[in-house]
Structures are given as structure tokens and as C-alpha cells.
C-alpha positions, 0 to 999 in steps of 0.5 A: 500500500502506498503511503499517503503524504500531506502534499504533493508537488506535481511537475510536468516536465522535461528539463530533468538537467534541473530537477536535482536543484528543484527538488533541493530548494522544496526540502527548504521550502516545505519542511513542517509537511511530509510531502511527494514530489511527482515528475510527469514526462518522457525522460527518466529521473536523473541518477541524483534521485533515483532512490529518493523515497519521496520521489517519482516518474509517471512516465508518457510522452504526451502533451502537458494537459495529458501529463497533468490529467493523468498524473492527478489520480495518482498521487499520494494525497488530497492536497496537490500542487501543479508547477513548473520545472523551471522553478527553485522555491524559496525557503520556508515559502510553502510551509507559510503557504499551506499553512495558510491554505489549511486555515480554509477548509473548503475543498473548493478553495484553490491557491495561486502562489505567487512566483516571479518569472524571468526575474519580474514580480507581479503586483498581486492584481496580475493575478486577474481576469480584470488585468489582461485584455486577452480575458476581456471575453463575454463568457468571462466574469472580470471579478474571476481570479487566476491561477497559473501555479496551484494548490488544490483539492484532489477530491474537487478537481476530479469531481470537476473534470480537471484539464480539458485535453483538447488543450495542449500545452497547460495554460488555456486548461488551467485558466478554463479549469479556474473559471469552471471552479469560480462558476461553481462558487469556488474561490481562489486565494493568494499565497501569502507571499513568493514562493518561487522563482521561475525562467523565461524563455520566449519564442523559441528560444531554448525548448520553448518553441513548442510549447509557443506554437501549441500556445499560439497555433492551436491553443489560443483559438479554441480558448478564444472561441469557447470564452467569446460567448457566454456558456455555463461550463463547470464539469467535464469528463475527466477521461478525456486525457485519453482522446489525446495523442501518446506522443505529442508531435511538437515536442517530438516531431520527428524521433521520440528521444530517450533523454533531454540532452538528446533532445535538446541536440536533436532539436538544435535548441539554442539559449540564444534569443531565436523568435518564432516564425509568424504564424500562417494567415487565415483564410482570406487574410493579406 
């Protein structure tokens, strides 16, 4: 039988090259909890973490919204954190956000915590639907709340249907999933301070070309559609993760690779700025 923790930190991911230094800053981070840590993703865990008992690889080369969906179920406790592998935490940072977060004792209510990216904070107002012209749609309530890096309720994300898949990178899903959650009489609350601090990559540089093109060729069209008119999305199937391809196509277009480093040759990524090619013109559009 396996053990149940207080919490557990889900990371879709590839950068494994990082994960050792992730995994160090969350023993810093979050020492008052017994907690997991779950990488979901096509390379296997570095050496470094191999035998650590409060680690773990679900293994699939699918699409980041399929990662997450997948890896939700299996878990080792109630209380979850979704994150990025890009990211170190600052110490102490989670024992103050969950403590926090303990104090409400809803299961519908969800925690953005708060990060800086690319070394840029956020005044807390980011953090809104109110803030950001792409969420000024008419099926979208501007007193609604974001949360990019989550603290949940298994329990409550389930019941809820979790990601949408036909989503592929985590973004639209997560935003979709929060105003599901909202739409419900959920809330969301912020973390009581930073707690950690995450890179940037734009465009394509490095390996962020797919998710870029997921993001902006496939994702925000969909996103864009579904949010421009009102409807009354709350629950959806939560077996809907395996409508989505084994093998995501951007991340891997050619060979499936068996390791970031080869990835990361084979791809010809670069830390260099390299921007993305402009996407194709719609039909009928000069």
C-alpha cells in the first residue's frame, strides 16, 4: 500500500538537467509537511534521485494537459500542487503557504502562489481576469481570479473534470479549469507571499518553441472561441486525457528521444534569443 503524504508537488516536465536543484530548494521550502514530489514526462529521473523515497516518474510522452490529467489520480494525497520545472522555491515559502491554505477548509478553495518569472514580480492584481485584455471575453466574469501555479483539492478537481485535453500545452486548461471552479462558487486565494522563482524563455528560444506554437497555433483559438460567448461550463469528463495523442508531435516531431540532452541536440535548441516564425494567415487574410 502506498503511503499517503500531506502534499504533493506535481511537475510536468522535461528539463530533468534541473530537477536535482528543484527538488533541493522544496526540502527548504516545505519542511513542517511530509510531502511527494511527482515528475510527469518522457525522460527518466536523473541518477541524483533515483532512490529518493519521496520521489517519482509517471512516465508518457504526451502533451502537458495529458501529463497533468493523468498524473492527478495518482498521487499520494488530497492536497496537490501543479508547477513548473523551471522553478527553485524559496525557503520556508510553502510551509507559510499551506499553512495558510489549511486555515480554509473548503475543498473548493484553490491557491495561486505567487512566483516571479524571468526575474519580474507581479503586483498581486496580475493575478486577474480584470488585468489582461486577452480575458476581456463575454463568457468571462472580470471579478474571476487566476491561477497559473496551484494548490488544490484532489477530491474537487476530479469531481470537476480537471484539464480539458483538447488543450495542449497547460495554460488555456488551467485558466478554463479556474473559471469552471469560480462558476461553481469556488474561490481562489493568494499565497501569502513568493514562493518561487521561475525562467523565461520566449519564442523559441531554448525548448520553448513548442510549447509557443501549441500556445499560439492551436491553443489560443479554441480558448478564444469557447470564452467569446457566454456558456455555463463547470464539469467535464475527466477521461478525456485519453482522446489525446501518446506522443505529442511538437515536442517530438520527428524521433521520440530517450533523454533531454538528446533532445535538446536533436532539436538544435539554442539559449540564444531565436523568435518564432509568424504564424500562417487565415483564410482570406493579406
Amino acid at each position: 500500500m502506498s503511503k499517503e503524504f500531506d502534499m504533493t508537488f506535481l511537475i510536468p516536465g522535461i528539463r530533468t538537467n534541473r530537477w536535482k536543484d528543484l527538488y533541493d530548494s522544496l526540502r527548504l521550502s516545505c519542511k513542517k509537511y511530509d510531502w511527494e514530489l511527482v515528475f510527469v514526462g518522457p525522460f527518466d529521473l536523473p541518477e541524483e534521485l533515483r532512490n529518493k523515497d519521496d520521489v517519482r516518474l509517471i512516465k508518457d510522452r504526451g502533451q502537458v494537459s495529458r501529463c497533468v490529467q493523468l498524473g492527478v489520480p495518482q498521487i499520494n494525497s488530497e492536497i496537490f500542487f501543479i508547477g513548473m520545472d523551471d522553478s527553485i522555491y524559496i525557503e520556508d515559502a510553502f510551509d507559510e503557504a499551506i499553512d495558510k491554505y489549511e486555515s480554509h477548509a473548503l475543498e473548493n478553495t484553490i491557491m495561486q502562489c505567487i512566483y516571479a518569472e524571468g526575474g519580474h514580480d507581479q503586483p498581486i492584481h496580475y493575478w486577474s481576469a480584470a488585468h489582461h485584455d486577452a480575458f476581456k471575453l463575454a463568457g468571462i466574469n472580470q471579478n474571476w481570479k487566476l491561477a497559473t501555479q496551484p494548490i488544490i483539492h484532489k477530491s474537487y478537481f476530479m469531481e470537476l473534470g480537471g484539464f480539458d485535453c483538447r488543450w495542449e500545452y497547460m495554460d488555456k486548461p488551467m485558466h478554463d479549469f479556474m473559471f469552471r471552479t469560480q462558476r461553481d462558487g469556488g474561490e481562489i486565494i493568494y499565497s501569502p507571499g513568493k514562493v518561487a522563482n521561475s525562467d523565461w524563455w520566449p519564442d523559441h528560444t531554448g525548448d520553448h518553441g513548442p510549447v509557443h506554437d501549441a500556445e499560439i497555433l492551436h491553443d489560443f483559438p479554441i480558448f478564444n472561441e469557447m470564452w467569446s460567448v457566454p456558456n455555463s461550463r463547470i464539469k467535464i469528463d475527466y477521461d478525456n486525457w485519453k482522446d489525446a495523442p501518446t506522443v505529442w508531435k511538437r515536442r517530438f516531431p520527428e524521433e521520440v528521444y530517450d533523454s533531454y540532452e538528446k533532445l535538446w541536440k536533436g532539436e538544435g535548441y539554442t539559449e540564444e534569443f531565436k523568435a518564432a516564425p509568424p504564424p500562417p494567415k487565415r483564410p482570406g487574410e493579406k
